[in-house]
mmCIF file of the N, C-alpha and C atoms, coordinates in Angstrom:
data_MODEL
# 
_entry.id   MODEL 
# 
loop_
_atom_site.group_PDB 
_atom_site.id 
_atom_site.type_symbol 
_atom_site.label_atom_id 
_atom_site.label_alt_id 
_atom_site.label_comp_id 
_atom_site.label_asym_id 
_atom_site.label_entity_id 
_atom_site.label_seq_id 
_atom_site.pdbx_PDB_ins_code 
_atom_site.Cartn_x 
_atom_site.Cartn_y 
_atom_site.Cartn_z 
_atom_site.occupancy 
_atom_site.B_iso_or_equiv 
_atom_site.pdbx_formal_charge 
_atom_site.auth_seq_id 
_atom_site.auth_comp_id 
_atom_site.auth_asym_id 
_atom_site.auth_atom_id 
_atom_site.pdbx_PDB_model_num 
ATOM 1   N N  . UNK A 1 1  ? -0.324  9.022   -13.729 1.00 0.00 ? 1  UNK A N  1 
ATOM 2   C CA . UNK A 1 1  ? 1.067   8.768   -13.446 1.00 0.00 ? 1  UNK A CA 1 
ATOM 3   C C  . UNK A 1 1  ? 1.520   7.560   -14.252 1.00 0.00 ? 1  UNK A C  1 
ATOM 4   N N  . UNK A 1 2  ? 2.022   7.349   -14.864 1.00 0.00 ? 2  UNK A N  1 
ATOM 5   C CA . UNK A 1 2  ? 3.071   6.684   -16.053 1.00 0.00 ? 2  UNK A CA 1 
ATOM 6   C C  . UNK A 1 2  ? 4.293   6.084   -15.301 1.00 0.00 ? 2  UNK A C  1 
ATOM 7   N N  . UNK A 1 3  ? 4.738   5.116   -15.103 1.00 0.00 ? 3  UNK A N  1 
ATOM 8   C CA . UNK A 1 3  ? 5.890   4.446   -14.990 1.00 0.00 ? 3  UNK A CA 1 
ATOM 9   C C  . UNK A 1 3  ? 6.040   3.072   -15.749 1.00 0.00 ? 3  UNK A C  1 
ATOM 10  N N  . UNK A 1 4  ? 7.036   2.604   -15.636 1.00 0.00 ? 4  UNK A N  1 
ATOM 11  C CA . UNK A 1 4  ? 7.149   0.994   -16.567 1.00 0.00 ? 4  UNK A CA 1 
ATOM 12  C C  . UNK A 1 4  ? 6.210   -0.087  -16.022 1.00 0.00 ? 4  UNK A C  1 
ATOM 13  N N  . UNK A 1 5  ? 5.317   -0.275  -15.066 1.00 0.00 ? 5  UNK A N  1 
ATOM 14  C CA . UNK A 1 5  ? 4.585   -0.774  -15.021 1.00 0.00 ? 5  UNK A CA 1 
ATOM 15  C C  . UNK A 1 5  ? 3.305   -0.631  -15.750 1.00 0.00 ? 5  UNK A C  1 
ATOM 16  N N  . UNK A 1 6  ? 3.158   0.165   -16.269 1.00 0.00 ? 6  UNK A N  1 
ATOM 17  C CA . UNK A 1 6  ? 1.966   0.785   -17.606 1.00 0.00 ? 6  UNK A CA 1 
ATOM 18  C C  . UNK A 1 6  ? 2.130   0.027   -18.806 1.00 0.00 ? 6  UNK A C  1 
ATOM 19  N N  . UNK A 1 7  ? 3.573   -0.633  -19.191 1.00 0.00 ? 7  UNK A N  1 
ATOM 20  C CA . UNK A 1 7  ? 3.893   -1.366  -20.394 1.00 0.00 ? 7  UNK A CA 1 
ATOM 21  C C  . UNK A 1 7  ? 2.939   -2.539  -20.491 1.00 0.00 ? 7  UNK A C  1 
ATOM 22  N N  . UNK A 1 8  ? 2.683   -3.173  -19.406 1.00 0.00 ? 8  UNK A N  1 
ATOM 23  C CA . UNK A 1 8  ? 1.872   -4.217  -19.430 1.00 0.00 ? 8  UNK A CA 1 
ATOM 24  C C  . UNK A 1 8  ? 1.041   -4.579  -20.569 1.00 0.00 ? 8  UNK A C  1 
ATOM 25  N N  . UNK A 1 9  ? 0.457   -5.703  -21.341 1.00 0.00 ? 9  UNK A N  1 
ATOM 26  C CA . UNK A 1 9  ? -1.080  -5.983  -22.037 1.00 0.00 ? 9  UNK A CA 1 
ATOM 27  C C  . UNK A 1 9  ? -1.808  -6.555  -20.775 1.00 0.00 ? 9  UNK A C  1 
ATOM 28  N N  . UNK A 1 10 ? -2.894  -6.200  -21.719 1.00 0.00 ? 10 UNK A N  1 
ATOM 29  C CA . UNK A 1 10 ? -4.546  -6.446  -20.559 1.00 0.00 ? 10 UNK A CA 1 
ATOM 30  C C  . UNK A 1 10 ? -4.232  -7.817  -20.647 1.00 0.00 ? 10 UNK A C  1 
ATOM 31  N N  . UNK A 1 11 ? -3.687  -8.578  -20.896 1.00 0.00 ? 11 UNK A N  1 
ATOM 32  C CA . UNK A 1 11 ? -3.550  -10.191 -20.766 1.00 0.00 ? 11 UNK A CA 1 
ATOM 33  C C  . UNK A 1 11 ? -2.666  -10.580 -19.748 1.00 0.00 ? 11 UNK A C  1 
ATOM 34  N N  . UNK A 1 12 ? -1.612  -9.473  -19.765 1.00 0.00 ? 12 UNK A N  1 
ATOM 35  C CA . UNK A 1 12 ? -0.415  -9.633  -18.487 1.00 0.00 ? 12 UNK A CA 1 
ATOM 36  C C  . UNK A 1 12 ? -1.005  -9.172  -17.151 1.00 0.00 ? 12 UNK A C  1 
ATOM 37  N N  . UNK A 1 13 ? -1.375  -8.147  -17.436 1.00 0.00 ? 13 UNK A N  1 
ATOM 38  C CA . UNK A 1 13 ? -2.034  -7.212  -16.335 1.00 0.00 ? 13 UNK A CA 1 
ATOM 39  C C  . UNK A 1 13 ? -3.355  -8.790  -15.258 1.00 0.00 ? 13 UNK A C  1 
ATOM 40  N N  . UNK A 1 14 ? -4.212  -9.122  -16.430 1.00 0.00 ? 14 UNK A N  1 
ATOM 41  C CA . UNK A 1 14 ? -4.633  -9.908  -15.843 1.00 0.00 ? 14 UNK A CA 1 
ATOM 42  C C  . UNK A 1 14 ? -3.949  -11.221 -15.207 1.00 0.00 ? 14 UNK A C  1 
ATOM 43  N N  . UNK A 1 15 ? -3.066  -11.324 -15.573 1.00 0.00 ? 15 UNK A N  1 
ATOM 44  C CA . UNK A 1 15 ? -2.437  -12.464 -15.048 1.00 0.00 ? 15 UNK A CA 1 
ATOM 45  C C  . UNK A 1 15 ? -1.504  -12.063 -14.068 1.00 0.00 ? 15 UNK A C  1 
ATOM 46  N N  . UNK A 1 16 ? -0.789  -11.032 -13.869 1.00 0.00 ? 16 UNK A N  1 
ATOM 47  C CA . UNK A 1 16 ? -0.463  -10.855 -12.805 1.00 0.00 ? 16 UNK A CA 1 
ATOM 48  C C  . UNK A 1 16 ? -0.881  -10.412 -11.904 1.00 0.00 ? 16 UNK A C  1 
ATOM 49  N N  . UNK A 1 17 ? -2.465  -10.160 -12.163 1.00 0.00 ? 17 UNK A N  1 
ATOM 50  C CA . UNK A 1 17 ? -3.499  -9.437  -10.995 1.00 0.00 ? 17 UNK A CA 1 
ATOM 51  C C  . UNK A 1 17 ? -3.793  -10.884 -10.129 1.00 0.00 ? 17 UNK A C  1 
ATOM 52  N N  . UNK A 1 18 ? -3.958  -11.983 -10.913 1.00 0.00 ? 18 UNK A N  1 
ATOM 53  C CA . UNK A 1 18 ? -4.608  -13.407 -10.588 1.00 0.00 ? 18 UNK A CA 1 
ATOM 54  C C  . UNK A 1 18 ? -3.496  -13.664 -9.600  1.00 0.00 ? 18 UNK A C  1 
ATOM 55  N N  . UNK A 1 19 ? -2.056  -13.508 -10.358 1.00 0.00 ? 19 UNK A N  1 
ATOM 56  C CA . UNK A 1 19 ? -0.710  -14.403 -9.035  1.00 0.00 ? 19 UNK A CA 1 
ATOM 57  C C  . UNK A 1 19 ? -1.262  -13.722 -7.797  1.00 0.00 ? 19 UNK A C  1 
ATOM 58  N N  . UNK A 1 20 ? -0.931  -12.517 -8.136  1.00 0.00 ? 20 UNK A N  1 
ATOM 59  C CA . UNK A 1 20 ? -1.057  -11.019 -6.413  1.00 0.00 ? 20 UNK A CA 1 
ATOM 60  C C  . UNK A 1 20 ? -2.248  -11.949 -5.393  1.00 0.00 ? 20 UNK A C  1 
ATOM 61  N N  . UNK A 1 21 ? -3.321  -11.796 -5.998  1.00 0.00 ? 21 UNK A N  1 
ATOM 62  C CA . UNK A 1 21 ? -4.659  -12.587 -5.965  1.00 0.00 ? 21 UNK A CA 1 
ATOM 63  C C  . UNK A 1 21 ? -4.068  -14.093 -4.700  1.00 0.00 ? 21 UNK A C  1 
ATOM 64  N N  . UNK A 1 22 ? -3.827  -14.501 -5.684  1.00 0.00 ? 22 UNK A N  1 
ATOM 65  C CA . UNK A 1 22 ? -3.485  -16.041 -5.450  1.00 0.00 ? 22 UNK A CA 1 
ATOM 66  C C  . UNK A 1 22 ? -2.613  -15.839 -3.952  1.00 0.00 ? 22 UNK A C  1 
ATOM 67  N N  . UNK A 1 23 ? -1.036  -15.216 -3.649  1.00 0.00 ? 23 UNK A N  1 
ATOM 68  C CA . UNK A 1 23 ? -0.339  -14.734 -3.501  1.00 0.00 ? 23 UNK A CA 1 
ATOM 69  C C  . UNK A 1 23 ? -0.918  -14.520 -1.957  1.00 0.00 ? 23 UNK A C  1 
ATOM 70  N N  . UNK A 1 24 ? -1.857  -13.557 -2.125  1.00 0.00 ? 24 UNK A N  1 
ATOM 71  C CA . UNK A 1 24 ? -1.996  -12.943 -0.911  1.00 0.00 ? 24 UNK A CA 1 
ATOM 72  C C  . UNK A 1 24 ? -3.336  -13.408 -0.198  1.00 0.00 ? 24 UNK A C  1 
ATOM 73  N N  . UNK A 1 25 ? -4.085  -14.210 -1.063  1.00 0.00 ? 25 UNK A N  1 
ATOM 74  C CA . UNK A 1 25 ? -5.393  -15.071 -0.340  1.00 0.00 ? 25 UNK A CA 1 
ATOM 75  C C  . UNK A 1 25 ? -5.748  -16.176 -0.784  1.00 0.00 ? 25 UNK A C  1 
ATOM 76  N N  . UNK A 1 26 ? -4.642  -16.784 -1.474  1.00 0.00 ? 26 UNK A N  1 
ATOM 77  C CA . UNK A 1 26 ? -4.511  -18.267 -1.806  1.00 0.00 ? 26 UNK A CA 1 
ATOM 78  C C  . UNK A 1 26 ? -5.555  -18.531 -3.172  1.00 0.00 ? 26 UNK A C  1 
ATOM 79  N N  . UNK A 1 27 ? -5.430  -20.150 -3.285  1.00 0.00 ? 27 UNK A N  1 
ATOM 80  C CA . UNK A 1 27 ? -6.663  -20.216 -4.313  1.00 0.00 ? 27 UNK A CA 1 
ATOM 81  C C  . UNK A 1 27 ? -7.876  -20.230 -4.525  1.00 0.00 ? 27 UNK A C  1 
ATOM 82  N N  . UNK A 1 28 ? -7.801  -20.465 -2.909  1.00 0.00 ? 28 UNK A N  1 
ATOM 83  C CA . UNK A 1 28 ? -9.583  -20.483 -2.143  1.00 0.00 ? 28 UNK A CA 1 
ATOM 84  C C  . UNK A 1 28 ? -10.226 -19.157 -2.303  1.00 0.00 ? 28 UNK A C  1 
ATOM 85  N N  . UNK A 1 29 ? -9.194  -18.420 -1.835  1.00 0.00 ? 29 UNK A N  1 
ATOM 86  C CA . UNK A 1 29 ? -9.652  -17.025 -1.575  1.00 0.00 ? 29 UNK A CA 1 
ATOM 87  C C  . UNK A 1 29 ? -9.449  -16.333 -2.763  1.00 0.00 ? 29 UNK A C  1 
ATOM 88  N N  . UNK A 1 30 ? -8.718  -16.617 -4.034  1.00 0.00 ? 30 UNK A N  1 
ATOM 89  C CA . UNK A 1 30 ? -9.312  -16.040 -5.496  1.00 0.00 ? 30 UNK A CA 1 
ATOM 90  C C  . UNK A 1 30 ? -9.954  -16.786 -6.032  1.00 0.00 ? 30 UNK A C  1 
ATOM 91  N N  . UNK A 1 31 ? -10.355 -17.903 -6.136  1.00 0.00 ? 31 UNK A N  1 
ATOM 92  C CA . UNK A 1 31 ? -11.850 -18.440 -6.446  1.00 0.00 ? 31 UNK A CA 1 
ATOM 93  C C  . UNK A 1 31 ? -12.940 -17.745 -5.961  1.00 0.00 ? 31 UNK A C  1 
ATOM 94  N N  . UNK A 1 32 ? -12.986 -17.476 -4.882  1.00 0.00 ? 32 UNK A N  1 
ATOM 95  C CA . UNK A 1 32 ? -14.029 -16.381 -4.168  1.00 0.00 ? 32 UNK A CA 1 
ATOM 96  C C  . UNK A 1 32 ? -14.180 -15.106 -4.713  1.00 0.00 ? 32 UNK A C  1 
ATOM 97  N N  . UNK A 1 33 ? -13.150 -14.919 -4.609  1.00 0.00 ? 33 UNK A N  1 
ATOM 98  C CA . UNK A 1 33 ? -13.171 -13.075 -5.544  1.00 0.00 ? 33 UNK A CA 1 
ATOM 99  C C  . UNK A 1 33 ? -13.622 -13.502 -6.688  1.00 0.00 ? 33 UNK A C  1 
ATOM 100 N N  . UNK A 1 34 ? -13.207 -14.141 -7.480  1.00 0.00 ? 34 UNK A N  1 
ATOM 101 C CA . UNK A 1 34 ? -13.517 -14.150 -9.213  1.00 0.00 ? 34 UNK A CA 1 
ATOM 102 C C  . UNK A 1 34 ? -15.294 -14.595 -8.840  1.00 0.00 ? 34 UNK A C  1 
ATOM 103 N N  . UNK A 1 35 ? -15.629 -16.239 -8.033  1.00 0.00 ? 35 UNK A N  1 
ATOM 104 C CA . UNK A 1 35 ? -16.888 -15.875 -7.981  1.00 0.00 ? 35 UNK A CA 1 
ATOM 105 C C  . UNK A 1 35 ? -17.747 -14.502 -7.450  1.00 0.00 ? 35 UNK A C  1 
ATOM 106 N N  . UNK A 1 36 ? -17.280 -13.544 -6.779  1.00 0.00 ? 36 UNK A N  1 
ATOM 107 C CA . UNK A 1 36 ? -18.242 -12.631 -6.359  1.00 0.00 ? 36 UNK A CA 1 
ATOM 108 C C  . UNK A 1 36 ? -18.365 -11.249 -7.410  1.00 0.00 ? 36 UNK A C  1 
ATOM 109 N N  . UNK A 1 37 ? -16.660 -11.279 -8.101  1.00 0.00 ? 37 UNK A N  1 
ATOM 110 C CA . UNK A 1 37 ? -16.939 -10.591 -9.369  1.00 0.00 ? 37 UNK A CA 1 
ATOM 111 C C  . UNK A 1 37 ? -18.179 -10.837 -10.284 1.00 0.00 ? 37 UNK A C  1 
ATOM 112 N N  . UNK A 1 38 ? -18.018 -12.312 -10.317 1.00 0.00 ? 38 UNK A N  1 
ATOM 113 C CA . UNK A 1 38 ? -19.142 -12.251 -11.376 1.00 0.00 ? 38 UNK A CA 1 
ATOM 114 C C  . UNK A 1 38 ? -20.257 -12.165 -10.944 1.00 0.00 ? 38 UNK A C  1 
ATOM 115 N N  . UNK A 1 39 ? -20.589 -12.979 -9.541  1.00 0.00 ? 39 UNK A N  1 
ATOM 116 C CA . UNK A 1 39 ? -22.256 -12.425 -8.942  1.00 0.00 ? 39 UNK A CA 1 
ATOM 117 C C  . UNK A 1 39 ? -22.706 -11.251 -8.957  1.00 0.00 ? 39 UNK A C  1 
ATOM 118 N N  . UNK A 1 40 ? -21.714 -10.343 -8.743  1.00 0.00 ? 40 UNK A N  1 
ATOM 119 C CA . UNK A 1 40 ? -21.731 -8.774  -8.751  1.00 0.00 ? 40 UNK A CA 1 
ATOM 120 C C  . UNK A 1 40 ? -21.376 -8.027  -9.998  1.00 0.00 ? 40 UNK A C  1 
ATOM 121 N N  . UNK A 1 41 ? -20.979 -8.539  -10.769 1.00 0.00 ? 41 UNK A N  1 
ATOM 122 C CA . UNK A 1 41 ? -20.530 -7.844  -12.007 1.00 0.00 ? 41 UNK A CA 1 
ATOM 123 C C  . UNK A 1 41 ? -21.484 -6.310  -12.346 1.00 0.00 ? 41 UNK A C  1 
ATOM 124 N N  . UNK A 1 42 ? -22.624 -6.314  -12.331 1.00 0.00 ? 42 UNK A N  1 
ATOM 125 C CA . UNK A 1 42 ? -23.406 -5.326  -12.474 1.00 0.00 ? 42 UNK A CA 1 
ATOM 126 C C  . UNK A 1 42 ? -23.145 -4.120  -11.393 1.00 0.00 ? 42 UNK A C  1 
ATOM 127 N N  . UNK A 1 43 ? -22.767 -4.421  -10.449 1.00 0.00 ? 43 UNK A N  1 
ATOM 128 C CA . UNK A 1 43 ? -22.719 -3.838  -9.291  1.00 0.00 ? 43 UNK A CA 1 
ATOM 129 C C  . UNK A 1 43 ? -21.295 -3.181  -8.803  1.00 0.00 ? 43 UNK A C  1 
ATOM 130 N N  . UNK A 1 44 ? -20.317 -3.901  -10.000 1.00 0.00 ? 44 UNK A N  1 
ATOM 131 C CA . UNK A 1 44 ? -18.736 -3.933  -9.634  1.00 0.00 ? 44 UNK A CA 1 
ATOM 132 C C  . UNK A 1 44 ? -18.251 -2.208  -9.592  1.00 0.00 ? 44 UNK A C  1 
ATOM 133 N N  . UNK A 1 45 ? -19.129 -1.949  -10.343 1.00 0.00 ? 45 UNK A N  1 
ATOM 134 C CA . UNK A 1 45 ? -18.595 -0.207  -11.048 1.00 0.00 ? 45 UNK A CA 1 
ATOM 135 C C  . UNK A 1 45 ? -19.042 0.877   -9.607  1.00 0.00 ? 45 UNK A C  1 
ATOM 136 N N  . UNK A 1 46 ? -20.433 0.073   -9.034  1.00 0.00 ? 46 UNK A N  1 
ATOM 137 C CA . UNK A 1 46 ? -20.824 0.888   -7.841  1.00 0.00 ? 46 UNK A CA 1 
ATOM 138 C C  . UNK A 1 46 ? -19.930 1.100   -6.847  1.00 0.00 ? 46 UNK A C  1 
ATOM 139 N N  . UNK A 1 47 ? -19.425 -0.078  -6.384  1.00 0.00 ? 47 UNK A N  1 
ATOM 140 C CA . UNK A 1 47 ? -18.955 -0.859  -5.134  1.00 0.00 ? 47 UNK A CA 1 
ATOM 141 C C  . UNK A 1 47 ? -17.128 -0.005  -5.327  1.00 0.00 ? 47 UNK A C  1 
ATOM 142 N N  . UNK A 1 48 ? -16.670 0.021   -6.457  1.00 0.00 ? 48 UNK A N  1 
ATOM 143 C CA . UNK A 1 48 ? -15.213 0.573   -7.148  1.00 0.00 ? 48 UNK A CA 1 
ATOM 144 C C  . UNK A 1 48 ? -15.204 2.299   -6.723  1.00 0.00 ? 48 UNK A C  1 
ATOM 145 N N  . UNK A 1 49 ? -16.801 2.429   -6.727  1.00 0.00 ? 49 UNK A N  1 
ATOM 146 C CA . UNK A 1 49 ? -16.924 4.188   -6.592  1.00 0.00 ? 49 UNK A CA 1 
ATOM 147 C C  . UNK A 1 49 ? -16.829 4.523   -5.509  1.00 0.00 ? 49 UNK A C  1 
ATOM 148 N N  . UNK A 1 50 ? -17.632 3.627   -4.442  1.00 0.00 ? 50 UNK A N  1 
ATOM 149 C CA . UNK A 1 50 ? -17.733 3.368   -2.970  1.00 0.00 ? 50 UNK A CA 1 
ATOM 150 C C  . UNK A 1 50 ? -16.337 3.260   -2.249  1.00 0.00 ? 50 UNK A C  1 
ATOM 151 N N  . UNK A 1 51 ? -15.582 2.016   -2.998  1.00 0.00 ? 51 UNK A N  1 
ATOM 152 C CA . UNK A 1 51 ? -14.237 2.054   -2.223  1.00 0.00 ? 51 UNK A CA 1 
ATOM 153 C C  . UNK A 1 51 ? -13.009 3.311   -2.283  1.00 0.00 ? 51 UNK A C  1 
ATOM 154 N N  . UNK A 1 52 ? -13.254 4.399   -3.540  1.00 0.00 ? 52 UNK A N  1 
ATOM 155 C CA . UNK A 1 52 ? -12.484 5.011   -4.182  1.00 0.00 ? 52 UNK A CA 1 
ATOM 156 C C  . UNK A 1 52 ? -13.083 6.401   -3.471  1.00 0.00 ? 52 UNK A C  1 
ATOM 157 N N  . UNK A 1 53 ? -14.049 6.170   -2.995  1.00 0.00 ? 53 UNK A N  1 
ATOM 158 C CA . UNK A 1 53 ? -14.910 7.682   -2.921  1.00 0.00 ? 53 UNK A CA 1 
ATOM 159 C C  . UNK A 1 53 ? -14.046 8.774   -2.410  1.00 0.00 ? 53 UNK A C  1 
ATOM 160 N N  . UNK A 1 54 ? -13.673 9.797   -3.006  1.00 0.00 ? 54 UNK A N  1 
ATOM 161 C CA . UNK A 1 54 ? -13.267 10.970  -2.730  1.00 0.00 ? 54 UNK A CA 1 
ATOM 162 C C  . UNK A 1 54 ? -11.696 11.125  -2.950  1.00 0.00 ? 54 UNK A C  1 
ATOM 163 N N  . UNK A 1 55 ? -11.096 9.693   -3.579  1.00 0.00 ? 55 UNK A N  1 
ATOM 164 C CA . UNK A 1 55 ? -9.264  9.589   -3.846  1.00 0.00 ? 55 UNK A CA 1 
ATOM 165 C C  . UNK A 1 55 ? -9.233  10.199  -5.147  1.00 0.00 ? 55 UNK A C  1 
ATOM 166 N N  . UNK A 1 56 ? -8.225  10.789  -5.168  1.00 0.00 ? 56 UNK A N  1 
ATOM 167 C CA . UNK A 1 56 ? -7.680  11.252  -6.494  1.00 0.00 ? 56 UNK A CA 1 
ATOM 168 C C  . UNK A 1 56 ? -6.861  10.056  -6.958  1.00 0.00 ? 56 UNK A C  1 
ATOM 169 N N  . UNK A 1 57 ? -5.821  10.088  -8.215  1.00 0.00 ? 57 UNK A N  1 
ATOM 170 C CA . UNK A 1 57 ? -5.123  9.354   -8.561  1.00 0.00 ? 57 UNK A CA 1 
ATOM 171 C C  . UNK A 1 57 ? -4.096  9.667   -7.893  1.00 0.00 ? 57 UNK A C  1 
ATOM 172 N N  . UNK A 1 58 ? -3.501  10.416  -7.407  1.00 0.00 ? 58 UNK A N  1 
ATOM 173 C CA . UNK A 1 58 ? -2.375  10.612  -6.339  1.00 0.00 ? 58 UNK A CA 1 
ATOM 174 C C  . UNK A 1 58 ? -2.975  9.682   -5.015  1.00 0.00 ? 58 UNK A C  1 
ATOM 175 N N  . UNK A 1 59 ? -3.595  9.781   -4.098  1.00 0.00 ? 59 UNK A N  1 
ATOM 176 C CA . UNK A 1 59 ? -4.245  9.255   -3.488  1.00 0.00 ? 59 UNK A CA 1 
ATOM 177 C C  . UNK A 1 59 ? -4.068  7.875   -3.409  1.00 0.00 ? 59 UNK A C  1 
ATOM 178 N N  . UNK A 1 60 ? -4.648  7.582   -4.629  1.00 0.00 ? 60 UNK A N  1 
ATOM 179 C CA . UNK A 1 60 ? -4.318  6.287   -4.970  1.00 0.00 ? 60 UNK A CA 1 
ATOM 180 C C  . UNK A 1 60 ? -3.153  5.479   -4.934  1.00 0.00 ? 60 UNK A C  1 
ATOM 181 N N  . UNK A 1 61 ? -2.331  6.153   -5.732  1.00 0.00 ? 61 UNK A N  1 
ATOM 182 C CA . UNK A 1 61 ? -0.513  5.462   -6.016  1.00 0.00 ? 61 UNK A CA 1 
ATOM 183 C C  . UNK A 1 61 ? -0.148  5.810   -4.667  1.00 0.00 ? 61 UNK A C  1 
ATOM 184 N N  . UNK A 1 62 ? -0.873  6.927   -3.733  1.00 0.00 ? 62 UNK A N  1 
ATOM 185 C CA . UNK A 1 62 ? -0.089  6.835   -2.510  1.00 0.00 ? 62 UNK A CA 1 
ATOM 186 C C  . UNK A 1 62 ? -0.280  5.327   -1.211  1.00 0.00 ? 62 UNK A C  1 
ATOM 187 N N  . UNK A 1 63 ? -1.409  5.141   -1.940  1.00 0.00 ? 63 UNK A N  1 
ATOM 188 C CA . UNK A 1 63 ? -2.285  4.129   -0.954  1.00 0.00 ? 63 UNK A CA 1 
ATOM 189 C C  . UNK A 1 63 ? -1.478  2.625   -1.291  1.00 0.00 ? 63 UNK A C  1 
ATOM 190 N N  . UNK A 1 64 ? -1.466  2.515   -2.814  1.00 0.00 ? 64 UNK A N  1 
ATOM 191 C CA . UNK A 1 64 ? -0.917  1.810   -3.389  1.00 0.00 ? 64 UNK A CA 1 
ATOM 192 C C  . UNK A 1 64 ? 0.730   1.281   -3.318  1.00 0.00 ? 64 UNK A C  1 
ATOM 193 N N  . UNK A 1 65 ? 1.467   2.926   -2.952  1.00 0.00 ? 65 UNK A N  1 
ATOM 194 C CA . UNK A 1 65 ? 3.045   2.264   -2.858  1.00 0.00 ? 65 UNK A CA 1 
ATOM 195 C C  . UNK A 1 65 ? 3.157   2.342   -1.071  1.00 0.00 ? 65 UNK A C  1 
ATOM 196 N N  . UNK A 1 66 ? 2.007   2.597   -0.211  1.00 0.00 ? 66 UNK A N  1 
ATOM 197 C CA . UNK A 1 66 ? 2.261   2.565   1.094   1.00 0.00 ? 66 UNK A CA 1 
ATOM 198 C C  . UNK A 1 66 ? 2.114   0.990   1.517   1.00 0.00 ? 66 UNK A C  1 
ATOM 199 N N  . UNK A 1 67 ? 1.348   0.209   0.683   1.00 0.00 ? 67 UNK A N  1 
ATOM 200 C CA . UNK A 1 67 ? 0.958   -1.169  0.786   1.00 0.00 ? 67 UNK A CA 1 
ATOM 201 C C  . UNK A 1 67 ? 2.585   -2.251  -0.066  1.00 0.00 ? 67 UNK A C  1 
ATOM 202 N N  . UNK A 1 68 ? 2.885   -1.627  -0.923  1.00 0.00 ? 68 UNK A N  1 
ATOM 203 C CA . UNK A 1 68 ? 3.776   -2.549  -1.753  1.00 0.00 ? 68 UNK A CA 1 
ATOM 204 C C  . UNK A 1 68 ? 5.180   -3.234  -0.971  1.00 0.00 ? 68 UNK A C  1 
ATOM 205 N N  . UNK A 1 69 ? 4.876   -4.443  -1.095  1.00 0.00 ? 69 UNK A N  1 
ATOM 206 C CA . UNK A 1 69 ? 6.298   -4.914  -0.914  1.00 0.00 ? 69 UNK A CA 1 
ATOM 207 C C  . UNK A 1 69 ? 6.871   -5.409  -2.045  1.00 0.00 ? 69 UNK A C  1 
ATOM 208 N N  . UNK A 1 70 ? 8.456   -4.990  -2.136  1.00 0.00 ? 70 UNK A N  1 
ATOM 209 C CA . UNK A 1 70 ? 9.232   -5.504  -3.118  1.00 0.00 ? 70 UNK A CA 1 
ATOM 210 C C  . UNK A 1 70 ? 9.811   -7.275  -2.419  1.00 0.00 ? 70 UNK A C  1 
ATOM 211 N N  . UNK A 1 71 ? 9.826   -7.688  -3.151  1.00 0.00 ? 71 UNK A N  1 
ATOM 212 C CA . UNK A 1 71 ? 10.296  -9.375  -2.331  1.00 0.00 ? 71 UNK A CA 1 
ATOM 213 C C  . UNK A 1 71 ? 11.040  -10.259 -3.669  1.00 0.00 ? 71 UNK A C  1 
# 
């Protein structure tokens, strides 16, 4: 699924993943994530399959715009 949020670069994308991050569990709590990314890094692709298990990409954007607030 394609909308104007796809325009993004992987540089924006990351940086506005970090605000959301920040945003919704402070700095404490994305310091934590970024450290457990990397403790886990090997493991990240498992754990992504685990949380995703059995969603389609519909699924997804549904999960995704049931959570979104515009603000």
């Amino acid at each position: 699924m394609l909308n104007e949020k796809t325009k993004y670069s992987d540089k924006e994308i990351l940086e506005k993943g970090a605000k959301a991050l920040i945003k919704e569990i402070g700095y404490s709590g994305y310091l934590r994530f970024i450290q457990q990314i990397e403790q886990n890094n090997s493991d990240y692709l498992k754990i992504q399959e685990e949380i995703f298990k059995g969603m389609n990409i519909e699924d997804l954007y549904k999960k995704a715009s049931d959570n979104w607030e515009i603000k």
